[in-house]
N, CA, C and O atoms as a GROMACS GRO file, in nm:
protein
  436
    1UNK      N    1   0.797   3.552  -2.284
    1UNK     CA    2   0.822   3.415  -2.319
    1UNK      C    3   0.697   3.358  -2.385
    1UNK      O    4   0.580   3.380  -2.354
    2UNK      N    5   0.745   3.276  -2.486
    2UNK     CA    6   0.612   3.265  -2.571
    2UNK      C    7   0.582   3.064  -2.525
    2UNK      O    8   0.670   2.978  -2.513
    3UNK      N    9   0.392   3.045  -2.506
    3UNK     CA   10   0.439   2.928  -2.463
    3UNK      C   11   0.453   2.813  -2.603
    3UNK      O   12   0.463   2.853  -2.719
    4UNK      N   13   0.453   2.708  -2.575
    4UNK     CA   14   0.482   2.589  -2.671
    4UNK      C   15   0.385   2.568  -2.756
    4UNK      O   16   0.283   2.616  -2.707
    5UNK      N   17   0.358   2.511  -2.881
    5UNK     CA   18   0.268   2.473  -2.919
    5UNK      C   19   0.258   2.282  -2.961
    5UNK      O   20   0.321   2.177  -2.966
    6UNK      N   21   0.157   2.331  -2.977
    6UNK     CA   22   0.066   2.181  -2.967
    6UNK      C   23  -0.005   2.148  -3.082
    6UNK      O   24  -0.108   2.215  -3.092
    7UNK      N   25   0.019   2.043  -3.204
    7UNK     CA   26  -0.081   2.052  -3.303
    7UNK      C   27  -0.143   1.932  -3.314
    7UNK      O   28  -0.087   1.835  -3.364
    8UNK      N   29  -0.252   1.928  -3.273
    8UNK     CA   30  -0.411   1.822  -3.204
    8UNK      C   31  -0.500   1.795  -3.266
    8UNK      O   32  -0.591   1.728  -3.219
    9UNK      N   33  -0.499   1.839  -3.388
    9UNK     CA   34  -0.675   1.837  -3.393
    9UNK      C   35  -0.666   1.819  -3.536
    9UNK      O   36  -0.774   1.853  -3.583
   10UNK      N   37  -0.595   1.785  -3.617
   10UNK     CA   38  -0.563   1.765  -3.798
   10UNK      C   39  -0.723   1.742  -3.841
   10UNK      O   40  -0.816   1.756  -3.762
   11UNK      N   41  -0.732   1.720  -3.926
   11UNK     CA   42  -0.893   1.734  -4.056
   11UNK      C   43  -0.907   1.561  -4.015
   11UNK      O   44  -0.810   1.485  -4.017
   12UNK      N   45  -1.047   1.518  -3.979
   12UNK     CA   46  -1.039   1.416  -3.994
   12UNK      C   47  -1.184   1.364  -4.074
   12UNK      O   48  -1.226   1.248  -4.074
   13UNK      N   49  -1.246   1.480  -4.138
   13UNK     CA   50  -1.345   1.401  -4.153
   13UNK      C   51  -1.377   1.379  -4.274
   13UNK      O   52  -1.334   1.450  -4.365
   14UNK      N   53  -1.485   1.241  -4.302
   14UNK     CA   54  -1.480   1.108  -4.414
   14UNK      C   55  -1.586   1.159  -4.454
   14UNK      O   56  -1.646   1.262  -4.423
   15UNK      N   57  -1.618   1.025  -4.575
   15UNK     CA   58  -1.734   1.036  -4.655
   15UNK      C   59  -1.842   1.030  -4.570
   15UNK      O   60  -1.938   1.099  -4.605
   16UNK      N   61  -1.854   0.968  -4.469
   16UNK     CA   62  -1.997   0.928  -4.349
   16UNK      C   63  -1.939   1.000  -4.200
   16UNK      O   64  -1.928   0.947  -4.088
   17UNK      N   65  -1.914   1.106  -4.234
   17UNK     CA   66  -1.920   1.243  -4.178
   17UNK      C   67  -1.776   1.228  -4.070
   17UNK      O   68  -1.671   1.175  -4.106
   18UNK      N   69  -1.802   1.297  -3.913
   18UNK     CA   70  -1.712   1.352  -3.843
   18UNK      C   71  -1.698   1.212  -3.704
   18UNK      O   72  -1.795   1.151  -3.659
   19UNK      N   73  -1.590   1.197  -3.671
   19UNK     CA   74  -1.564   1.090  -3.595
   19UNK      C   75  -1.658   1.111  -3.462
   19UNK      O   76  -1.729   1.212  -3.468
   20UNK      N   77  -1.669   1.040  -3.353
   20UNK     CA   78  -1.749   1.099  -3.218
   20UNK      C   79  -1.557   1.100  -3.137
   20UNK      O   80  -1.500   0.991  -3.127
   21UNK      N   81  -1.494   1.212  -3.096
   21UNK     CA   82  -1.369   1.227  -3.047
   21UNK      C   83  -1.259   1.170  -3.129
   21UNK      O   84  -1.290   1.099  -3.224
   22UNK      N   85  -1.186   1.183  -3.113
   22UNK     CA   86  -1.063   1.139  -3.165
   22UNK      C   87  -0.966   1.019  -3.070
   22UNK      O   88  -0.982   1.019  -2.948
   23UNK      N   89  -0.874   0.923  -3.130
   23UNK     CA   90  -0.786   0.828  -3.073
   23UNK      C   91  -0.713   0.914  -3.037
   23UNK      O   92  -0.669   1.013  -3.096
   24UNK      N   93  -0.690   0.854  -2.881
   24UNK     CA   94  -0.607   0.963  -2.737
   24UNK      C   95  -0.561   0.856  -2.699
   24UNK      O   96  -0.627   0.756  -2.725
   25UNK      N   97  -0.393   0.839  -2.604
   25UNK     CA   98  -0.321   0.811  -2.516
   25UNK      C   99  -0.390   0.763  -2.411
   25UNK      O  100  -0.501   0.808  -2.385
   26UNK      N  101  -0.329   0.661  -2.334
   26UNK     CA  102  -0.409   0.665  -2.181
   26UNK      C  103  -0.246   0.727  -2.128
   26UNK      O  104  -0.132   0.692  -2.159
   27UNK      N  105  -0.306   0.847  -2.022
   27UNK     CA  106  -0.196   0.834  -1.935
   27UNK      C  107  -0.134   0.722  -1.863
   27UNK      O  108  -0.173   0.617  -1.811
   28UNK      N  109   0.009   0.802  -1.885
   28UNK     CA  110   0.100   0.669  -1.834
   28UNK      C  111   0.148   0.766  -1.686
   28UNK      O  112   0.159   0.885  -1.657
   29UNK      N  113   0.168   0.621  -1.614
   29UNK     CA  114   0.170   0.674  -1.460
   29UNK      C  115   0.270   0.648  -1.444
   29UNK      O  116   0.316   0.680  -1.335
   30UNK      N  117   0.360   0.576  -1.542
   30UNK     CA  118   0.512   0.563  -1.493
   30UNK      C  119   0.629   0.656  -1.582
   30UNK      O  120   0.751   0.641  -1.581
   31UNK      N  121   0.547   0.757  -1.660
   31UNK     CA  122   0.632   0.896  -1.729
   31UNK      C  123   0.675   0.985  -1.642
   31UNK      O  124   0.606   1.053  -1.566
   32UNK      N  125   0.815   0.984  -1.658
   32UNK     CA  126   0.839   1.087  -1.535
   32UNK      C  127   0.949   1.233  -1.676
   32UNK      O  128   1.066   1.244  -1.714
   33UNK      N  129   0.832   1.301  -1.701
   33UNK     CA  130   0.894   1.420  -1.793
   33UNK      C  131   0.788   1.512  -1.766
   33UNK      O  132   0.699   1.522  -1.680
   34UNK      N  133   0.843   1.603  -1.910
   34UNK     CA  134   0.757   1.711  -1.921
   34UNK      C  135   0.634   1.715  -1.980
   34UNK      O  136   0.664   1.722  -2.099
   35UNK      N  137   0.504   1.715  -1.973
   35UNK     CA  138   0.391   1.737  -2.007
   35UNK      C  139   0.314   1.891  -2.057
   35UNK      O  140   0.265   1.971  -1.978
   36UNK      N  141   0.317   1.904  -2.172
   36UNK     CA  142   0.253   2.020  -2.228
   36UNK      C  143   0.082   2.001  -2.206
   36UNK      O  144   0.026   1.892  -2.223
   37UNK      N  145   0.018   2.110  -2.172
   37UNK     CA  146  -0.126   2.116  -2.164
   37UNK      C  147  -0.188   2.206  -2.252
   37UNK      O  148  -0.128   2.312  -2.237
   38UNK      N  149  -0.284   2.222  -2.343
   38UNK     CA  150  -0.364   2.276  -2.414
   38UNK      C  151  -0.491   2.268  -2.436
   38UNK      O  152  -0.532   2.192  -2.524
   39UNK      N  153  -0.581   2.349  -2.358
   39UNK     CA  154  -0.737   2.396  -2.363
   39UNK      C  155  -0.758   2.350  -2.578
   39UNK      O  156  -0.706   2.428  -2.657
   40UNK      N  157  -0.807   2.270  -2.613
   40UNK     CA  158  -0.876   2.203  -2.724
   40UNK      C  159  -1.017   2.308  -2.741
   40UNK      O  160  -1.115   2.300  -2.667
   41UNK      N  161  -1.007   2.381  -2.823
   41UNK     CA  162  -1.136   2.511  -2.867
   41UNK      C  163  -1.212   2.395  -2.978
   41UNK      O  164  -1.170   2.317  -3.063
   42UNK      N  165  -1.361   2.438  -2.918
   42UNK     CA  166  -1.536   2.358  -2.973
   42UNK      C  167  -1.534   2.448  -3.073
   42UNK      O  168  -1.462   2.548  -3.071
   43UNK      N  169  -1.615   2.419  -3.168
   43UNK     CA  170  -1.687   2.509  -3.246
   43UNK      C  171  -1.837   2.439  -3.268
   43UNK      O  172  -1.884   2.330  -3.233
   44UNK      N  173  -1.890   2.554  -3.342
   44UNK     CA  174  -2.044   2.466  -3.390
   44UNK      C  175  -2.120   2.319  -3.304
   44UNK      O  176  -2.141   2.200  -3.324
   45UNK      N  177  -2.132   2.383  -3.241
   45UNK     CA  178  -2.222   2.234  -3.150
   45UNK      C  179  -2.106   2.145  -3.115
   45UNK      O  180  -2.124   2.029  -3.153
   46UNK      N  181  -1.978   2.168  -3.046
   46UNK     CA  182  -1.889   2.056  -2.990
   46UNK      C  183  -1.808   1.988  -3.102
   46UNK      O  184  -1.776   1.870  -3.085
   47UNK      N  185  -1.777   2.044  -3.204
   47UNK     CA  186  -1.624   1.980  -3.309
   47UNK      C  187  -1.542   2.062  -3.283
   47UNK      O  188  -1.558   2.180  -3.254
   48UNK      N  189  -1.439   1.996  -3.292
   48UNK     CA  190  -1.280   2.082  -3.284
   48UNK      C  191  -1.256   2.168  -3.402
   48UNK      O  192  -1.350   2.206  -3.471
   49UNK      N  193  -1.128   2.202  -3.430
   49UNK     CA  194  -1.140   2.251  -3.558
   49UNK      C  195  -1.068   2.129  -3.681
   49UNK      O  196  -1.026   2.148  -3.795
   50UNK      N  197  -1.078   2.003  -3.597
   50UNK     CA  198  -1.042   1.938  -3.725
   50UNK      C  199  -1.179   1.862  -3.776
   50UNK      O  200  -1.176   1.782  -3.869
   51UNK      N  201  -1.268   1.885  -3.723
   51UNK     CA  202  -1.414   1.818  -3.765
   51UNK      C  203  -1.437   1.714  -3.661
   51UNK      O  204  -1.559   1.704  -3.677
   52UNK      N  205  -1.410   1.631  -3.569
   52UNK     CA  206  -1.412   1.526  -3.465
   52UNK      C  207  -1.494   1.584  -3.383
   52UNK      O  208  -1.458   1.698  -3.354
   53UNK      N  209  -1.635   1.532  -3.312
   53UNK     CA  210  -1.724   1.586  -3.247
   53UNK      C  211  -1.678   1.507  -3.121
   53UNK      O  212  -1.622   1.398  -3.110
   54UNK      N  213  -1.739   1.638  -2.991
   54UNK     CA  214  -1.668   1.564  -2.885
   54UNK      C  215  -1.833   1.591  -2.798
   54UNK      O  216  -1.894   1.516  -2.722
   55UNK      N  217  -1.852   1.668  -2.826
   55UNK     CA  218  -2.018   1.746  -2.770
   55UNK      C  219  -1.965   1.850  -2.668
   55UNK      O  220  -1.847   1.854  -2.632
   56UNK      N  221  -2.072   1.943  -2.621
   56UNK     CA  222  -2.030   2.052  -2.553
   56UNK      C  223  -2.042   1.979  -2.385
   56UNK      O  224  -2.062   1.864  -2.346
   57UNK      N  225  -2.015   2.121  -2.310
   57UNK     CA  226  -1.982   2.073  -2.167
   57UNK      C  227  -1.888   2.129  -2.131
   57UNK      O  228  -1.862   2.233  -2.191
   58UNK      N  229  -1.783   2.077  -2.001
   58UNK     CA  230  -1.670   2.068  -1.944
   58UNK      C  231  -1.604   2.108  -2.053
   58UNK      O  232  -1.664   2.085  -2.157
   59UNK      N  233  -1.472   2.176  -2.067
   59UNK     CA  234  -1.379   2.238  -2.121
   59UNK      C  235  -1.288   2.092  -2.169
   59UNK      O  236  -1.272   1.999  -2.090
   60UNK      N  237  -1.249   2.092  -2.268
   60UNK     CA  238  -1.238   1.924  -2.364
   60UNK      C  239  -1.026   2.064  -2.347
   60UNK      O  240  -0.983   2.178  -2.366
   61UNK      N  241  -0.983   1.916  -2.297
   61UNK     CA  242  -0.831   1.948  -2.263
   61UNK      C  243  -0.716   1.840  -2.349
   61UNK      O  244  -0.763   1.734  -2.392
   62UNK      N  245  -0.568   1.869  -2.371
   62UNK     CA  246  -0.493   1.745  -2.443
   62UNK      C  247  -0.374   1.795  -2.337
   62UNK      O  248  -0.338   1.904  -2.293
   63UNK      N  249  -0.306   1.575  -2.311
   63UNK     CA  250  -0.204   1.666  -2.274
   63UNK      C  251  -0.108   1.596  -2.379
   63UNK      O  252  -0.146   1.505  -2.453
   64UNK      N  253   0.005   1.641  -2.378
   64UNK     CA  254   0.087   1.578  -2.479
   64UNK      C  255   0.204   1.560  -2.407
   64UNK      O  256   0.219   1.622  -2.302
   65UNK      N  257   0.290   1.485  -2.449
   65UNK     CA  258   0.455   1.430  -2.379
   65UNK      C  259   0.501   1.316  -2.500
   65UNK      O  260   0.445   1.223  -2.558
   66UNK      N  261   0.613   1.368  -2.502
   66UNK     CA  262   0.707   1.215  -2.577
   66UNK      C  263   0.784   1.144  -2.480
   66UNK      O  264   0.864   1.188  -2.397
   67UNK      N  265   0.736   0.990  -2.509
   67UNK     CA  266   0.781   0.905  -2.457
   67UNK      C  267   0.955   0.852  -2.488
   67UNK      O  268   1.026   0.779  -2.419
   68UNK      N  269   0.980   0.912  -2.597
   68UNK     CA  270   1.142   0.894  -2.666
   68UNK      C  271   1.086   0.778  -2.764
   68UNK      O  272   1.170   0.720  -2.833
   69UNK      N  273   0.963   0.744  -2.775
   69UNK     CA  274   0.939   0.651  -2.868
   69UNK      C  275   0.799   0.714  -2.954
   69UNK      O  276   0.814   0.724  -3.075
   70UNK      N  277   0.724   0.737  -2.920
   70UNK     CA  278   0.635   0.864  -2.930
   70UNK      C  279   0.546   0.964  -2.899
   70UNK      O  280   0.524   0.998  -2.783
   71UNK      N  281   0.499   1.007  -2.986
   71UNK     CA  282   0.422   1.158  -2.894
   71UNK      C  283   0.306   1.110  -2.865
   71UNK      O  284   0.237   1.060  -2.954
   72UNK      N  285   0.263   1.116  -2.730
   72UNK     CA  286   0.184   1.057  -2.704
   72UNK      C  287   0.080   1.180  -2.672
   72UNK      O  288   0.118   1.289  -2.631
   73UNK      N  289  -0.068   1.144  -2.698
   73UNK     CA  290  -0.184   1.272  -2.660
   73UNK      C  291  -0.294   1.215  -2.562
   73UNK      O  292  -0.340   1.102  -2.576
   74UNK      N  293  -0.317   1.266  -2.503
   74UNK     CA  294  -0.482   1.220  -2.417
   74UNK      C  295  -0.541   1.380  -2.351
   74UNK      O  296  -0.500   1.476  -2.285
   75UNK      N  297  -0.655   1.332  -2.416
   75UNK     CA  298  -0.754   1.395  -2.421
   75UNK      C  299  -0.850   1.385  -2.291
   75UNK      O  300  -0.887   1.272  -2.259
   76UNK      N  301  -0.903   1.521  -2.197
   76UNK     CA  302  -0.982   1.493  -2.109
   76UNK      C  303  -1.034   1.606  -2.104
   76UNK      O  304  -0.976   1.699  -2.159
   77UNK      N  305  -1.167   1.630  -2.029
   77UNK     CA  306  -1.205   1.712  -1.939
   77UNK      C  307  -1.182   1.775  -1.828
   77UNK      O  308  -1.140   1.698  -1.742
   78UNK      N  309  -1.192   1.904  -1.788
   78UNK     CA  310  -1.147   1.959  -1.666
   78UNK      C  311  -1.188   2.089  -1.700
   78UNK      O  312  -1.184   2.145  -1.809
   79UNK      N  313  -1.229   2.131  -1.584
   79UNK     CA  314  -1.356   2.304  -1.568
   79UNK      C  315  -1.276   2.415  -1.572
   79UNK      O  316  -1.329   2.526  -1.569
   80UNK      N  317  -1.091   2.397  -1.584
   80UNK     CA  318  -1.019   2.493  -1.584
   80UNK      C  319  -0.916   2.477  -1.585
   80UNK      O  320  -0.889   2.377  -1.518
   81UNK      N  321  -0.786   2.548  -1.651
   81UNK     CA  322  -0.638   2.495  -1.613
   81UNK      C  323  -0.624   2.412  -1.519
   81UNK      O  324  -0.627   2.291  -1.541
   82UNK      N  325  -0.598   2.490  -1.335
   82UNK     CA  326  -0.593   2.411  -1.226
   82UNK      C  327  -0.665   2.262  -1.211
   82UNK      O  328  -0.621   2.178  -1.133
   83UNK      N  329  -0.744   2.246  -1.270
   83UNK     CA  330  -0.835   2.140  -1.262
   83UNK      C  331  -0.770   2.042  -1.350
   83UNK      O  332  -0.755   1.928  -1.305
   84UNK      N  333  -0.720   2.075  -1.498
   84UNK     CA  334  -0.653   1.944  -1.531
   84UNK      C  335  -0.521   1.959  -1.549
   84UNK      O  336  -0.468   1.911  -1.649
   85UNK      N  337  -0.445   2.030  -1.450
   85UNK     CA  338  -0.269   1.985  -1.397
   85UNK      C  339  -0.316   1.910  -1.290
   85UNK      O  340  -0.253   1.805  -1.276
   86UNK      N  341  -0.438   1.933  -1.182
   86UNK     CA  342  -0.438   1.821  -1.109
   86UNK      C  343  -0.525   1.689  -1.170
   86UNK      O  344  -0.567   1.589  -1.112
   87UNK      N  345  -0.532   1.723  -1.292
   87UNK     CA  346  -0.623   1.549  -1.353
   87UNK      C  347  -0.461   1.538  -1.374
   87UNK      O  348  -0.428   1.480  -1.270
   88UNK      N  349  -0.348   1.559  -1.446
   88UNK     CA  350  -0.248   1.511  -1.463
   88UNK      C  351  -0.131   1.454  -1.405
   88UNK      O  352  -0.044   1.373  -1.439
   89UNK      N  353  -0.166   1.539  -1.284
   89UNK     CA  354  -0.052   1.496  -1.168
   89UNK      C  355  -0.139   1.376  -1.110
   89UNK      O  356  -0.068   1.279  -1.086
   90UNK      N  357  -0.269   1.358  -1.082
   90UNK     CA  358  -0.372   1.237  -1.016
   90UNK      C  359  -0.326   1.108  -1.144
   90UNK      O  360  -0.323   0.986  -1.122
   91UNK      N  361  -0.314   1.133  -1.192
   91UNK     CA  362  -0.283   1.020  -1.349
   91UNK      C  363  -0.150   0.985  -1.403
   91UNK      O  364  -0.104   0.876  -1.436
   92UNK      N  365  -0.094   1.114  -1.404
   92UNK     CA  366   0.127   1.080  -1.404
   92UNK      C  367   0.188   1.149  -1.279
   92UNK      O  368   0.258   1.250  -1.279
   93UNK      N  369   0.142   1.062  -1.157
   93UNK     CA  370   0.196   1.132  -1.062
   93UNK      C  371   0.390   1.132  -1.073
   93UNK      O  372   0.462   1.189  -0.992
   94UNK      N  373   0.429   1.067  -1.174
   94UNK     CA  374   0.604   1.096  -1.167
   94UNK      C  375   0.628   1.228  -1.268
   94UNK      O  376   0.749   1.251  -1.271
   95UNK      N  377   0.564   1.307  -1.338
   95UNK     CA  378   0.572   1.388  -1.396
   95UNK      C  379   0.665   1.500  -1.315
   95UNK      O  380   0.666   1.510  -1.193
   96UNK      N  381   0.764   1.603  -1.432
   96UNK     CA  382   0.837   1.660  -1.366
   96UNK      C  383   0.809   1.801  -1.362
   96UNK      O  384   0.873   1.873  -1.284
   97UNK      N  385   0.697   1.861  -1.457
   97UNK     CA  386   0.691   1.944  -1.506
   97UNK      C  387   0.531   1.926  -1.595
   97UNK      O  388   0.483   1.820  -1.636
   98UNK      N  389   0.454   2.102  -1.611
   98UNK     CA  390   0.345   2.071  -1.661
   98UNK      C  391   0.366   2.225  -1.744
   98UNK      O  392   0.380   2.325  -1.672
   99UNK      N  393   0.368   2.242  -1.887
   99UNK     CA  394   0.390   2.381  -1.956
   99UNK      C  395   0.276   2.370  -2.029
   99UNK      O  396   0.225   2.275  -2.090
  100UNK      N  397   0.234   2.523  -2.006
  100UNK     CA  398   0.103   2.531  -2.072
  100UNK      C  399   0.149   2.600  -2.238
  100UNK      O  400   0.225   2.692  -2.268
  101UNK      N  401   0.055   2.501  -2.326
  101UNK     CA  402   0.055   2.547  -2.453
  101UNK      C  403  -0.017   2.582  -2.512
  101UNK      O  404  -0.135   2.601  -2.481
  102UNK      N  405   0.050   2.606  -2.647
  102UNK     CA  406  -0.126   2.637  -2.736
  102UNK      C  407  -0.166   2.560  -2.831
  102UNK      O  408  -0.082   2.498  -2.897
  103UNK      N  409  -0.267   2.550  -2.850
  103UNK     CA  410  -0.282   2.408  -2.986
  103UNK      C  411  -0.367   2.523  -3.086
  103UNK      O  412  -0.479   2.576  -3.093
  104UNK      N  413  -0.241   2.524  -3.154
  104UNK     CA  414  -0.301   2.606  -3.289
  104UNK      C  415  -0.360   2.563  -3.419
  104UNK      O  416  -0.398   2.635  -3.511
  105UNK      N  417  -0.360   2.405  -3.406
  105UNK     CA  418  -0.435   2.381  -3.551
  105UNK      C  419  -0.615   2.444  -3.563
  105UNK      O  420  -0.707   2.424  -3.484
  106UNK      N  421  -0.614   2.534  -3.708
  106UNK     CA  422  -0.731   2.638  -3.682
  106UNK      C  423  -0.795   2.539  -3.743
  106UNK      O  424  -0.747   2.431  -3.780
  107UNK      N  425  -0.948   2.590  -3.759
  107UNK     CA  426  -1.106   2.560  -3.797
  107UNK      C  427  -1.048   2.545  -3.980
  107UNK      O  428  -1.007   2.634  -4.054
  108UNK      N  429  -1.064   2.427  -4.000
  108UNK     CA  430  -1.068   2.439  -4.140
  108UNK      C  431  -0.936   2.358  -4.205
  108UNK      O  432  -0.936   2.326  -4.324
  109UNK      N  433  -0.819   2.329  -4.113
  109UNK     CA  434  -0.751   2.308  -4.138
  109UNK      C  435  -0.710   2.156  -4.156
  109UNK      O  436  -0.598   2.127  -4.199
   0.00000   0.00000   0.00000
């Protein structure tokens, strides 16, 4: 079974360079669905691969869910899978479900 994908991280950067993170979702605590999770890959000193610097550290995580109105993303930290299904369940505790994905937008893209 192949898992879901996730596309996070689009080209964002301007004439006066690379954003510091990208605009993220606040979890909503009253979503009661499915939540996809995807480990967000650093490159070069802490940018994604769409150019948005986040800095290194803690493992930089997205989760994603549609609201039926839209796709909503938030972005966090957590030292390992287990670590942010429980940042997600601590934050949408009505959630029904947590599928791990992949966020394939590559370096360059």
């Amino acid at each position: 079974m192949s898992r879901p994908v996730v596309r996070t991280t689009p080209h964002v950067g301007g004439m006066y360079g690379a954003p510091m993170g990208r605009y993220g979702d606040k979890f909503d605590s009253t979503f009661a669905g499915e939540v996809k999770l995807a480990r967000v890959a650093l490159w070069d000193g802490g940018y994604d691969h769409g150019g948005a610097y986040w800095g290194s550290g803690t493992p930089l995580w997205v989760a994603v869910w549609d609201d039926e109105e839209y796709v909503c993303e938030a972005f966090f930290r957590a030292s390992d899978y287990q670590d942010a299904c429980d940042t997600i369940r601590d934050e949408m505790p009505e959630v029904t479900g947590i599928v791990r994905a992949m966020n394939v937008t590559r370096k360059g893209s």
